[in-house]
N, C-alpha and C positions, 0 to 999 in steps of 0.2 A: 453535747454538740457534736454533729457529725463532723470528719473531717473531710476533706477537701476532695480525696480520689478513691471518697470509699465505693460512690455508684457506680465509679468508672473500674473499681479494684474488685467489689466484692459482688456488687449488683446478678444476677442471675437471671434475667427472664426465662421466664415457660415460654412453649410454644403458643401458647394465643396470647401473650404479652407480649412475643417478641409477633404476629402478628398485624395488633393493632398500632404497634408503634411505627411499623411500613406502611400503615395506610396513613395515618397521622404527616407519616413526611412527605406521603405522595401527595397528601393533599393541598399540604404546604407548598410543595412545588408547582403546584397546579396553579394554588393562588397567584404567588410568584407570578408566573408567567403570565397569568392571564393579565396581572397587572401591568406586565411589561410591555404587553402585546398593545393593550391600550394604552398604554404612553409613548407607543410607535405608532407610525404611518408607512402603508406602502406608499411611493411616486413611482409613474413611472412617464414615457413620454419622448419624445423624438427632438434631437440638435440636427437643425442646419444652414446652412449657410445662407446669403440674402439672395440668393438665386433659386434656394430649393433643394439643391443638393444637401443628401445626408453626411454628415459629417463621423464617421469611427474614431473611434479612439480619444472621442474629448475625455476630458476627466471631469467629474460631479464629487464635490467634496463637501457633505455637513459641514457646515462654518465652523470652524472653533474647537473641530474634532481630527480623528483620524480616519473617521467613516467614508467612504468613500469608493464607488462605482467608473467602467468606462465605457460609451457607447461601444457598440460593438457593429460588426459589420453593416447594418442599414442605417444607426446613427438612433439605435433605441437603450435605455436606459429602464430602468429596476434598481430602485434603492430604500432601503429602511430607513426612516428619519423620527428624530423625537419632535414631539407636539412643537409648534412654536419654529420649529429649526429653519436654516435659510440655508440654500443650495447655491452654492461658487461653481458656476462651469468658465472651462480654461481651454484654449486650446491655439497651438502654437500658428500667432499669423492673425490671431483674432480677439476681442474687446474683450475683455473679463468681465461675467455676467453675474449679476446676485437675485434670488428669485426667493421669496416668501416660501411655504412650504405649505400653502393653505389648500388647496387642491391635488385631488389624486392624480391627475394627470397634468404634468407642466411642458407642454411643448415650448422650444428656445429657439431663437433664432441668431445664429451669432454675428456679428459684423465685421467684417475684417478691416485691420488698421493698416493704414499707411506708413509706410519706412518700417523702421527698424524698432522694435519694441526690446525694452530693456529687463522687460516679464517673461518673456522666452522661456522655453524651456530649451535645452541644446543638448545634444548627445555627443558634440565635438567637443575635442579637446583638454577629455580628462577620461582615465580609463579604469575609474570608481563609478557614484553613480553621478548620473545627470543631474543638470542642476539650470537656473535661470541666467539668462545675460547679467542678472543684477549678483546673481552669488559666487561666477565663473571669477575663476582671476586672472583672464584670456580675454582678449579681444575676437570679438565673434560676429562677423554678419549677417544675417539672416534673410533671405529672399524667399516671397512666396512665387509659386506657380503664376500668379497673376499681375507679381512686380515682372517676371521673364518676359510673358508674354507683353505686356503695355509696352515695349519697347518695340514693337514691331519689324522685330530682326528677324530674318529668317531662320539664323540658328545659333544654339546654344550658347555660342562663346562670343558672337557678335553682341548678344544680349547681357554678356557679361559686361561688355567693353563700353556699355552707356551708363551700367550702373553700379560698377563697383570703380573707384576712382584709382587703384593701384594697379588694375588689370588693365594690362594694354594686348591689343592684337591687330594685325592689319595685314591685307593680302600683300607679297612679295612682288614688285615690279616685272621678274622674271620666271615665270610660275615653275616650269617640268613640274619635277617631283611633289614640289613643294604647292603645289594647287590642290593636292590632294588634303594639305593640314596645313592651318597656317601658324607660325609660331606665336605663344603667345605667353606671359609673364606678370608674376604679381612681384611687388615692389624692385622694378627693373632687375631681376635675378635670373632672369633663364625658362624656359619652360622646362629644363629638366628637375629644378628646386622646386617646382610647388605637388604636391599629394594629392593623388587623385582617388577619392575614393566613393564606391556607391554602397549606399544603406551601410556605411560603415565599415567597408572592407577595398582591399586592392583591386585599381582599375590597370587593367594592362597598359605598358607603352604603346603607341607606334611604330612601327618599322621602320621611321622614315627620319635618316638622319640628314639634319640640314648643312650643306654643305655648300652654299651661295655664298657669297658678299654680302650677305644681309642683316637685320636681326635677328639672332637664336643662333646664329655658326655654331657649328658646331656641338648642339645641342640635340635632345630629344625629348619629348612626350607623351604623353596621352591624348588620345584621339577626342578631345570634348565634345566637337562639333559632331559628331557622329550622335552622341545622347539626344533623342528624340525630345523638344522642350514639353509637350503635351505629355509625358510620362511622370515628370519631376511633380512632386508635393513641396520641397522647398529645395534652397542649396545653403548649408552653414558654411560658411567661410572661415576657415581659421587664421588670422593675421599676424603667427607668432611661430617661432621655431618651434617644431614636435618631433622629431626626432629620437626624443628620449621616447616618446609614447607611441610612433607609426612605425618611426625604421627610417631607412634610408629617402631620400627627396624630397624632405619633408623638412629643409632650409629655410625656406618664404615660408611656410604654412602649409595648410589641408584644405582641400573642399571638398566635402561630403555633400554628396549628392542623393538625397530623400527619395524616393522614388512612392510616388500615389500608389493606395490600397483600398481606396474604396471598391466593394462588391456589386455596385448598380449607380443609378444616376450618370451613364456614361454619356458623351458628345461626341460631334462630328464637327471638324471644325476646316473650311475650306479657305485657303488664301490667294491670293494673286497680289499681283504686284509688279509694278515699269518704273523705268527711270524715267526724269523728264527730256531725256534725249533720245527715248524711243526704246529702247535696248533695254537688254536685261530681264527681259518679263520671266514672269517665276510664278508659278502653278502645282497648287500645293494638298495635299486634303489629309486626313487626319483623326483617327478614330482609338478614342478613348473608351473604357468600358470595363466593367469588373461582373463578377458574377460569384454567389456564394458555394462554397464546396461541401456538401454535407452541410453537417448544422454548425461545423464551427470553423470555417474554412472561410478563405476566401482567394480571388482571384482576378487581378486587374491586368488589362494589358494594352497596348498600344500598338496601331501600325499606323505608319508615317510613308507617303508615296509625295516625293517634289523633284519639280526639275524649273533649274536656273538656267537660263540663255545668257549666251556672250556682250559683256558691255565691254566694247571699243573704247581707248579713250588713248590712240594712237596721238603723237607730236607729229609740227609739223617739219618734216626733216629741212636741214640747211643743205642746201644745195651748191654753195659756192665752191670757186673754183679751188679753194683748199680744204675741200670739208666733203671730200668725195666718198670716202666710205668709213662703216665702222674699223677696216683696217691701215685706216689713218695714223702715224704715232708724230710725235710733236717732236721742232727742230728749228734748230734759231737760223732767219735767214729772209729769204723775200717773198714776194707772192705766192709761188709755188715751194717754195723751199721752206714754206712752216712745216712741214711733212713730209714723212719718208712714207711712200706709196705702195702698193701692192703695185707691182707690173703688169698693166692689162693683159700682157704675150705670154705671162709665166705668175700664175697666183701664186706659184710658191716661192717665188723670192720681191725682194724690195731692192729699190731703188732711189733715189733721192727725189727732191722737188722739180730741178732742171733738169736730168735726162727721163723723168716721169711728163716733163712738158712737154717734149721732144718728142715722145715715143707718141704721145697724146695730139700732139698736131700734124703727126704722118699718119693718123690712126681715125679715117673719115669717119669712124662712128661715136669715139669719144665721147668731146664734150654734148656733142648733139643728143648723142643716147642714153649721158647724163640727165642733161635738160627735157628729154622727149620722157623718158619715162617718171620723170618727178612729175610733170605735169600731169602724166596721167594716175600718179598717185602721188601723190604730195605728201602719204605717210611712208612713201618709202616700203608700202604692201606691213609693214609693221603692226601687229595685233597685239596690245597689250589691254590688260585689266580686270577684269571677273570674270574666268573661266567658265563654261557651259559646263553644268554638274547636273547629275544628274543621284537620284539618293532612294534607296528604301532602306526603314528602320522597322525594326520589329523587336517587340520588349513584352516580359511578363514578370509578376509582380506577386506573391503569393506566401500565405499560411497557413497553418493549420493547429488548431490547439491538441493536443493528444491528451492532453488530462488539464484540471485546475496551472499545474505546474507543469507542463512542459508543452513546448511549440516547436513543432518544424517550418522553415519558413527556406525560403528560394526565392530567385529571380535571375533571368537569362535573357543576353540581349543579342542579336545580329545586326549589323550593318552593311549594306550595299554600296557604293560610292563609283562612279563613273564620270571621270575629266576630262575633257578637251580643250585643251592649249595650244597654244603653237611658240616654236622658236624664233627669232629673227628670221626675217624676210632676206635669204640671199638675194641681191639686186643684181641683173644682168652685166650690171659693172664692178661688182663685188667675183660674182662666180661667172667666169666670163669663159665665152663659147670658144676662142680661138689661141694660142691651136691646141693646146692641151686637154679641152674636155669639150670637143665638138658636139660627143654623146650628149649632150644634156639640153641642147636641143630636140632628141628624142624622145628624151625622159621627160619633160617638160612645154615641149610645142610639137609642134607636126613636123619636124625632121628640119624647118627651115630656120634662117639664123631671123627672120625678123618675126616669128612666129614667139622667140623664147625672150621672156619677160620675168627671168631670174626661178624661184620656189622659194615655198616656206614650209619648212618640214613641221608636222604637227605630232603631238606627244600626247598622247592617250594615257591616261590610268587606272588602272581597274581596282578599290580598296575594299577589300573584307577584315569587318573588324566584328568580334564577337567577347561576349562576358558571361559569364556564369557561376553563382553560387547557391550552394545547397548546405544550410546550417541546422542545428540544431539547439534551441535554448531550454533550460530547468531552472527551477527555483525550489529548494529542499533545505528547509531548515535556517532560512536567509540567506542561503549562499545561492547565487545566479552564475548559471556555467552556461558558455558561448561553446559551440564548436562550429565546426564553418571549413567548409573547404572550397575554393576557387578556382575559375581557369577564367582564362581569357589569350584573345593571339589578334596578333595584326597582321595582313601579307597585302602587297602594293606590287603589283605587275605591271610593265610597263609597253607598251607599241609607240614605234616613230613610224609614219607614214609620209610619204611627198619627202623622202629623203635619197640619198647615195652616199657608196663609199667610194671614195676618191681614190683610195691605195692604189698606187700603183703596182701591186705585187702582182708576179706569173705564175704560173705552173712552168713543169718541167720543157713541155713545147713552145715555151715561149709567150702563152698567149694572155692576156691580161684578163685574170680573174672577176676583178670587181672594174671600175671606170664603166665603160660600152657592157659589159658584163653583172655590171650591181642591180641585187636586188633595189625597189623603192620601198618594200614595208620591212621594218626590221624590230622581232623581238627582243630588246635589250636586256630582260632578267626584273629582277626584281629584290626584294627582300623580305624576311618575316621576322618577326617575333611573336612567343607566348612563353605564357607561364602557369605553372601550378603552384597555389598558396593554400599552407594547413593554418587554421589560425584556433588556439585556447584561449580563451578570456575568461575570467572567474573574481568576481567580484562580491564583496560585504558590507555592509553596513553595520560594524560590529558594536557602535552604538551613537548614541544623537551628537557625538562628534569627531567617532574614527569611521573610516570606512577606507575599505583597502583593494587594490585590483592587481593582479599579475598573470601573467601570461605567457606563450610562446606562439614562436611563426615558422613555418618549416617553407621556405622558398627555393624552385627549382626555376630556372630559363631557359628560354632557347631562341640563339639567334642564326639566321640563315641569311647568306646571300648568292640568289639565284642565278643563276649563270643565263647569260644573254646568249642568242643563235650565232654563232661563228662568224655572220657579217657582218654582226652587230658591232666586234668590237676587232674582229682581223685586219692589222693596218693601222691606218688612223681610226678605223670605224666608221661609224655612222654619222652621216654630218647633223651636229649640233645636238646629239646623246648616246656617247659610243656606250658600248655594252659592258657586261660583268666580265672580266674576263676568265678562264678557267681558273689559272691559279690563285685571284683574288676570290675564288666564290668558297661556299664550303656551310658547314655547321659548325655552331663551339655552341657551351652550355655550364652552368656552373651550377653552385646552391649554398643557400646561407641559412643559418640557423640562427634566430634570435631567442631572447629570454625578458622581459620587462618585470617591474614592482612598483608599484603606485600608492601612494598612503597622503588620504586628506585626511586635517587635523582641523574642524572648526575650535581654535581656541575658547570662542564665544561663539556667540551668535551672529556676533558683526564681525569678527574677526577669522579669515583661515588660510592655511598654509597648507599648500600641496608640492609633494615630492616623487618624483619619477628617476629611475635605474635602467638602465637597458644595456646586454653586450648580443654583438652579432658578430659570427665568424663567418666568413664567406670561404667558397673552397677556392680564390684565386688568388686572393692578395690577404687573407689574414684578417682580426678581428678588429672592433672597434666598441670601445664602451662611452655612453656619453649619459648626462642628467640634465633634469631638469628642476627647477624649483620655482615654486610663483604663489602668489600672495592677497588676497584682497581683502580691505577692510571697509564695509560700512557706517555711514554714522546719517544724522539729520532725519532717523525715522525712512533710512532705505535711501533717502533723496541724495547722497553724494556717495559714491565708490572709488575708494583709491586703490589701482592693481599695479600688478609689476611682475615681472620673470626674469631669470639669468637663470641661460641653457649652454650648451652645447650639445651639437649634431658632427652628421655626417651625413655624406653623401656618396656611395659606388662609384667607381666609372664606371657606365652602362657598357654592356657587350658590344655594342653598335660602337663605339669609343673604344673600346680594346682593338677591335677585328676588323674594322673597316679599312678598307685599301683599294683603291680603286684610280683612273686614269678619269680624267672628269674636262668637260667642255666649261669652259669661262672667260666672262669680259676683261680683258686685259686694256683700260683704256690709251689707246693711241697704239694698242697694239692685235684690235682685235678678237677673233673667238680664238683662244690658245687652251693646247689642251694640257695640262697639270696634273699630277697626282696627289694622291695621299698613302702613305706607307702606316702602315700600324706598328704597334709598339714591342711586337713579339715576332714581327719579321725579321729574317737575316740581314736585311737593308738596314732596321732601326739599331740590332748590333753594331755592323760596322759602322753605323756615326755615329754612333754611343749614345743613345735616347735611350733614357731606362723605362722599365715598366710603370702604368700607372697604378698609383694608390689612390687611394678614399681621400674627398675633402674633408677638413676640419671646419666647425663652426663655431663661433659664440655670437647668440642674443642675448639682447639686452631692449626689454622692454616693459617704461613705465605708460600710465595714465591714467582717464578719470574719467568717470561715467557719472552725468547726472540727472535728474528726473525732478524739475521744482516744480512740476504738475501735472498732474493727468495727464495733458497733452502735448506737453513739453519735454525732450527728452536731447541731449548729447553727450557726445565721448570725443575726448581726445587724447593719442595715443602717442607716444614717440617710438621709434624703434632702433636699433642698431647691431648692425651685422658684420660680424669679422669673419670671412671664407677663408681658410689657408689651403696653399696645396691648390689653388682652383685651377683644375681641371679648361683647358682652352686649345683650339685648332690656330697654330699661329701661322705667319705668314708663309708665301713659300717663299722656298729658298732655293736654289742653284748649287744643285751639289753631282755627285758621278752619279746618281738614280736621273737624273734630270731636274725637273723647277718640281720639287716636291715642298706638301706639307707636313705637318704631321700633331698629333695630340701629345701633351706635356703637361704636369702640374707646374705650371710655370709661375705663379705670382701669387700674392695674398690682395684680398680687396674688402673694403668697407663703404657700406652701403646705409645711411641713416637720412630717415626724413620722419616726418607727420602725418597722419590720417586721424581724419576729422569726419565724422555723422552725427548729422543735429533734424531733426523732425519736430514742426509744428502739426498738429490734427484737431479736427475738428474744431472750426473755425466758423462759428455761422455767420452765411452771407446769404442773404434772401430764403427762399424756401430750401436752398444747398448749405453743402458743408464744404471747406473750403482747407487744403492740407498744404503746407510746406518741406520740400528736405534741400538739405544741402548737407553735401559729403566733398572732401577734397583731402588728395595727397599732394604733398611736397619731399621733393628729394632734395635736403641739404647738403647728402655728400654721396658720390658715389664714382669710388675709384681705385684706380692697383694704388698701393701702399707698401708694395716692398721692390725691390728690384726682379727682373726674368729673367727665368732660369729653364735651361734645357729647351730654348727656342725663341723665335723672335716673334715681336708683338709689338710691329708699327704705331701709328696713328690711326689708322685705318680701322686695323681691327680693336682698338683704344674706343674708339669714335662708336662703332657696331656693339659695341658690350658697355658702355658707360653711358654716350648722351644721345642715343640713338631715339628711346623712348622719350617722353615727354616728361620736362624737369621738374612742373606742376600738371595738375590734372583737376577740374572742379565738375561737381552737376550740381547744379540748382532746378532744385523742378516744382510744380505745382499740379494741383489735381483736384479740381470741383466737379463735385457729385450733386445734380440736382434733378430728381422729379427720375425719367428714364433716361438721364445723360449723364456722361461722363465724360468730361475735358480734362486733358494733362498737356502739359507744356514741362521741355526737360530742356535744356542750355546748358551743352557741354562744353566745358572749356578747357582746351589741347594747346601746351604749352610751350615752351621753345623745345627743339628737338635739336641737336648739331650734328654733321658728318663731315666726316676729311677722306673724299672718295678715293679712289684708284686712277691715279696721273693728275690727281689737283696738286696744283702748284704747293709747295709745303709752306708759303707765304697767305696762304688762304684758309678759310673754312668755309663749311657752308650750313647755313640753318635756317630752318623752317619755321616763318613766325607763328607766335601765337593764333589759333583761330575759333570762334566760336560756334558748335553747331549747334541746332536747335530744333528742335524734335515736336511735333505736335500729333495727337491723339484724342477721336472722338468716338465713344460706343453708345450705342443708342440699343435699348434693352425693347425691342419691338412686344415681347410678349415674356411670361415667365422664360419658356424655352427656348428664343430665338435671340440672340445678341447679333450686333452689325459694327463694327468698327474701320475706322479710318485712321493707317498710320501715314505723316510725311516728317520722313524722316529730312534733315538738311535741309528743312520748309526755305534758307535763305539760301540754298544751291553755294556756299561754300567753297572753297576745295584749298587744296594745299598750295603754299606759294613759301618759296626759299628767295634767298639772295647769299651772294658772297656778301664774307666779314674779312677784315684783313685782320690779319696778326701780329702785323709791325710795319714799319715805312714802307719795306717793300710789297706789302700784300696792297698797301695802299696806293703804291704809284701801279700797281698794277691793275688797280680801280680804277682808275683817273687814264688808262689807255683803252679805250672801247673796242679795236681788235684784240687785245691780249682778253679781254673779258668773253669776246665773241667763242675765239679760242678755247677759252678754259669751261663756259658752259657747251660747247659742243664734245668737248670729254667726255664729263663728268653725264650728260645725256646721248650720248649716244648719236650725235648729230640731232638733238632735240627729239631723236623717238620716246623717250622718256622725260619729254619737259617737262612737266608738273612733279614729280617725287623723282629725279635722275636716278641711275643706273642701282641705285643702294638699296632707295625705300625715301617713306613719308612716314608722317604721325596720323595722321586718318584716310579713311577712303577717299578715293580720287574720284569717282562716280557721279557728284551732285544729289540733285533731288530725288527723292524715292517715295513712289504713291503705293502703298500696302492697303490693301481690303481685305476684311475675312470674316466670313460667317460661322457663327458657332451656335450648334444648334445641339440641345438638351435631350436627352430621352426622356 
């Protein structure tokens, strides 16, 4: 009997043995194959969407296998499949399709879903690999391109504001600067805590620190509204601290911003749009389009040209005989004596209500000139509410594959923005001709005193914002490496026109510089920001339940504040936007270095647990390390998800927050336009009153919830969250000290912020020959407020009121959407919640709040042919608008309801002698504008 390794031991072929035995296995292999070949199938075949468009990047996966292809730039498809197999295409936004595999060619057409699909795939919020809404242990919301547009807003973050219920934003009562961006904020936190990020990476700030009475003091941004909406393929919303995984501002969460990569199939898509008060019209066009580069490239890009006109929505001012100007201030006493007066003979001092009477009844043009000029504008010449803007965007979108495993990819954005606003209407009895500024009769009428009927200086802003990344990705060996380098910068210029500077200052001969001498156009300066960000990412899947990601970020900044032309700010400056002045202006610049480690652990398959590390050293104030940990478990066959996270963050003070210092024009109610400072933290002024330098806020989140899915078409989540800020970073009030009535920045308090969000989607719904969809999404804010005592500054009610109940306490949309034949109707009912504010000069026996109100939105597209759509948005179909009342506080706010002058009184503060009746001097919780008719044609290539 032979043994076992004798042929392998002893065996010896000759050369034509060992011969035949090579053909013997070639032939074998031959077999083999051939038989392989025949138990495979080529498919191949084109995804696109119900309009026609090809859809890149679906994924085709054999059922049951690992096998699996992704369209590629036209939305064509090539895959081997065994006899029998059935082909899954998926693709983020759209139905999940299952296809026989009995023909060589299977063309797909995909459908897209309404709301929020819990099959997602997402790229937010974990920085291992991606994974679905249903396997994330993150709350996540997902918006397609076509949830943006149906809301027929005209830009980005307006269209946020009807369909994500935590984001709020609304234009500022009193525009300047702030017309150029308007502030805005997920779960009442600031727009400086939420992350802005495109295709995954850092969006630059703004320049543009807000420094009004408003919501956001104090704060700053990223330019959203500047993002062309026709460029975006979706936006992930991240509703949960990341900070361990992004870096710094990344307190509230992340929105990434998708940006479209299709190579063809592009549109042109034209808008218009009025309010039902005439005003406002907005004229818009819009051209989308990709094109392929070589054979494996591609190249999408967008230009955006619009321009908005001025919607008025001027109060009708009180005219009475104690309610004579905004430099009115309040004063217990009679008729005239509720007020101590500007002196019509001398604007620069006051006097009381009786020798104010006095002067006014020896003074034949007075009260007449009062009366004569209200009648002929009843608003007081006051122009307040949606600035005339004017916008071009320009964006590209692009890749290239260099081999199997590696891709470079890019995309660079511009933006153009041009504003015009105006400041309070000086009124001829406000800035009065005699005898002190006879000139302005000049400057403003034809020399004579009945020609001059006050001015209103107007504020111009010019914003350029740009973005740009050029990255590099590989795959070798399973390992996936990110490199990626970024800029981006913001700069805001500003011109006041139809103004003077009042200074009385001379030269050496005595003669007065500015008055009879002031320029009327005055360049004030400006500000910039930009940055340069290196970003490493490297990520494993090192097997079916580790996978690991870490990385570094190498960030530089730079912040500028432009210095204003010498008349802008010499003196008092400019009336009603003095300039930069030399020594506040200048450059600073810093840089941080981070380091992150990320490690998911699916326990099970229903089970996983993810952990994130991160330390950043900044070169100003020193390091900061925080984590994160989160969790989700499946059960019911996928249909119920229970997740959870406990993080901690941080957050920088922005440069704009270290360096800012400036002399600033502001409503001091009952006292006026007064002018105020701000001193910064590393001034010799914040020395000698001992304001120390700012550090980094502290966070901790904490968020549980539940995602369910009991069918097909059935799907919601509900989330709680809760957030403890220390150290938060705040502009508190001013104060009266030897610099003058200064403000200044402090990490002054700790606050906690916890409420609900809620999205629930019903689809596909049949009603008649249509399909019929439901969503409803809603937050509640159950707490949100300081929690420790202030320190290192003061922080009224006021600015209590502007940073806690400013936003709205609940926030709902319920919307609907039937698709039938070549139409499309949606219907969306917002619902904006109580808001509260405790103005500047409300009696501290008062508050005031903004009831609840419902708007409601409709939308119809009518699909004229494959390539022509037509829609119709009216926004505020029931013309709406915001309405406040006083609340009292206790007895006394009460008996001061119950006296109708003392109310008369206290709403002509708080508005400005009714220039701002509808949202007073602070702000509202939604636009103040009314009805809105939007048209737009979108027309296919």
């Amino acid at each position: 009997m032979l043994k076992k390794n004798y042929i392998a031991k002893d065996f010896k072929p000759n050369k034509n043995q060992t011969q035949l035995i090579m053909k013997k296995f070639a032939l074998l292999l031959f077999l083999l194959n051939v038989s392989f070949l025949f138990a495979q199938k080529e498919i191949s075949g084109v995804v696109k969407d119900n309009t026609g468009n090809a859809l890149p990047g679906v994924n085709i996966i054999e059922k049951g296998t690992q096998n699996g292809v992704s369209t590629d730039m036209n939305g064509s498809y090539k895959i081997r499949v065994k006899e029998g197999a059935i082909l899954v295409f998926s693709y983020i936004g759209f139905s999940k399709f299952e296809k026989m595999a009995t023909e060589a060619i299977i063309n797909v057409t995909l459908s897209e879903e309404g709301g929020q699909n819990l099959d997602e795939v997402v790229v937010t919020g974990t920085r291992t690999a991606p994974r679905s809404n249903t396997t994330s242990a993150l709350p996540i919301d997902v918006l397609s391109s076509k949830d943006l547009t149906s809301t027929g807003q005209a830009s980005f973050d307006k269209a946020l504001q009807y369909k994500i219920p935590s984001f709020n934003t609304v234009q500022t009562p009193v525009n300047d600067a702030t017309s150029l961006l308007d502030p805005y904020e997920i779960r009442n936190m600031g727009p400086s805590r939420t992350l802005i990020l495109i295709n995954g990476k850092r969006k630059n700030l703004s320049s543009l620190l807000y420094v009004q009475t408003s919501p956001g003091r104090g704060e700053t941004g990223a330019d959203i509204s500047a993002i062309p909406t026709d460029a975006i393929e979706r936006v992930e919303i991240l509703r949960d601290g990341a900070s361990a995984q992004y870096g710094s501002d990344a307190i509230a969460g992340v929105m990434n911003i998708i940006l479209k990569k299709n190579s063809g199939n592009g549109a042109v898509t034209v808008r218009s749009g009025i309010t039902s008060e005439g005003d406002g019209e907005m004229l818009g066009v819009s051209l989308n389009n990709g094109t392929t580069v070589g054979n494996k490239g591609f190249l999408n890009y967008t230009i955006d040209f619009s321009k908005v006109k001025l919607a008025n929505r001027p109060g009708t001012v009180d005219g009475g005989t104690t309610n004579l100007g905004p430099d009115d201030k309040p004063l217990s006493g009679g008729e005239y004596a509720d007020f101590i007066y500007v002196d019509p003979n001398d604007p620069d001092n006051y006097v009381d209500g009786a020798t104010r009477a006095s002067i006014m009844a020896d003074n034949t043009s007075g009260i007449n000139q009062i009366n004569n000029f209200l009648a002929e504008k009843p608003d007081a010449g006051n122009i307040n509410g949606s600035p005339e803007t004017t916008a071009a965007k320009f964006l590209i979108n692009g890749g290239i594959d260099l081999s199997e495993s590696t891709q470079l990819y890019y995309n660079a954005a511009y933006v153009y923005k041009k504003v015009n606003s105006f400041a309070n209407y000086r009124t001829p009895y406000w800035r009065t001709l005699d005898p002190a500024n006879p000139y302005l009769a000049d400057f403003f009428g034809n020399g004579t005193a009945a020609s001059y009927k006050g001015y209103v200086p107007t504020f111009t802003g010019d914003l350029n914002d740009y973005n740009a990344t050029l990255g590099y990705k590989s795959e070798m060996n399973g390992w996936n490496t990110d490199v990626s380098i970024t800029t981006g910068g913001n700069k805001q210029v500003y011109s006041v026109e139809n103004s003077v500077n009042r200074s009385d200052l001379q030269d050496e001969n005595g003669e007065n510089i500015y008055q009879e001498n002031s320029p009327i156009t005055f360049q004030p300066g400006g500000t910039s920001f930009n940055h340069i960000v290196g970003n490493l990412d490297i990520s494993k899947v090192l097997s079916d339940k580790i996978s690991i990601g870490f990385g570094s970020e190498f960030r530089t900044e730079n912040f500028e504040v432009i210095e204003g032309d010498k008349a802008s700010w010499d003196g008092i400056g400019a009336d009603s936007f003095a300039g930069n002045r030399p020594e506040n202006s200048g450059r600073w610049n810093r840089y941080n270095l981070g380091a992150y480690f990320d490690l998911a652990y699916d326990v099970t398959e229903d089970f996983l647990i993810n952990g994130t590390v991160r330390h950043e050293e900044y070169s100003d104030f020193g390091g900061a390390t925080v984590w994160k940990l989160s969790s989700r478990y499946k059960f019911l066959d996928d249909k119920i998800t229970l997740r959870g996270s406990l993080s901690t963050g941080f957050r920088a003070p922005t440069l704009h927050q270290i360096y800012t210092q400036k002399a600033q024009y502001s409503f001091v109610a009952g006292q006026g336009i007064q002018v105020s400072g701000i001193i910064n933290n590393v001034s010799p002024q914040a020395r000698i009153l001992g304001i120390p330098k700012l550090d980094a806020e502290k966070s901790t989140n904490i968020t549980v919830g539940i995602g369910a899915k009991p069918s097909k078409n059935f799907n919601f989540t509900v989330d709680y969250y809760n957030i403890k800020v220390e150290d938060r970073i705040v502009l508190g009030d001013r104060q009266d000290t030897q610099f003058g009535n200064v403000a200044w920045f402090s990490n002054s308090f700790d606050s906690r912020t916890s409420g609900l969000d809620v999205v629930a989607n019903y689809n596909n719904i049949g009603l008649g020959e249509g399909k019929l969809g439901f969503t409803l999404s809603g937050n509640v804010t159950l707490q949100n407020e300081r929690i420790s005592d202030v320190t290192n500054n003061s922080f009224g009610p006021i600015l209590n009121a502007l940073m806690f109940t400013s936003r709205p306490e609940t926030k709902w949309i319920l919307g609907a959407n039937y698709e039938v034949g070549k139409f499309g109707f949606s219907v969306n009912n917002t619902y904006f919640g109580k808001t509260t504010f405790k103005q500047d000069g409300l009696d501290s026996n008062l508050r005031t709040e903004f009831t609840p109100k419902i708007v409601t939105d409709l939308g119809i597209t009518f699909s004229a042919t494959e390539k022509l759509t037509l829609a119709l948005n009216v926004n505020n179909l029931l013309n709406v608008l915001p309405e406040w009342k006083f609340k009292a506080e206790n007895a006394a706010g009460t008996a001061i309801l119950n006296d109708a002058a003392q109310v008369k009184t206290q709403s002509n503060l708080i508005t400005f002698n009714q220039r701002y009746s509808q949202m007073t001097y602070d702000g509202y919780h939604f636009s103040q504008l009314g009805t809105m008719f939007n048209l737009s044609l979108n027309y296919k290539f």
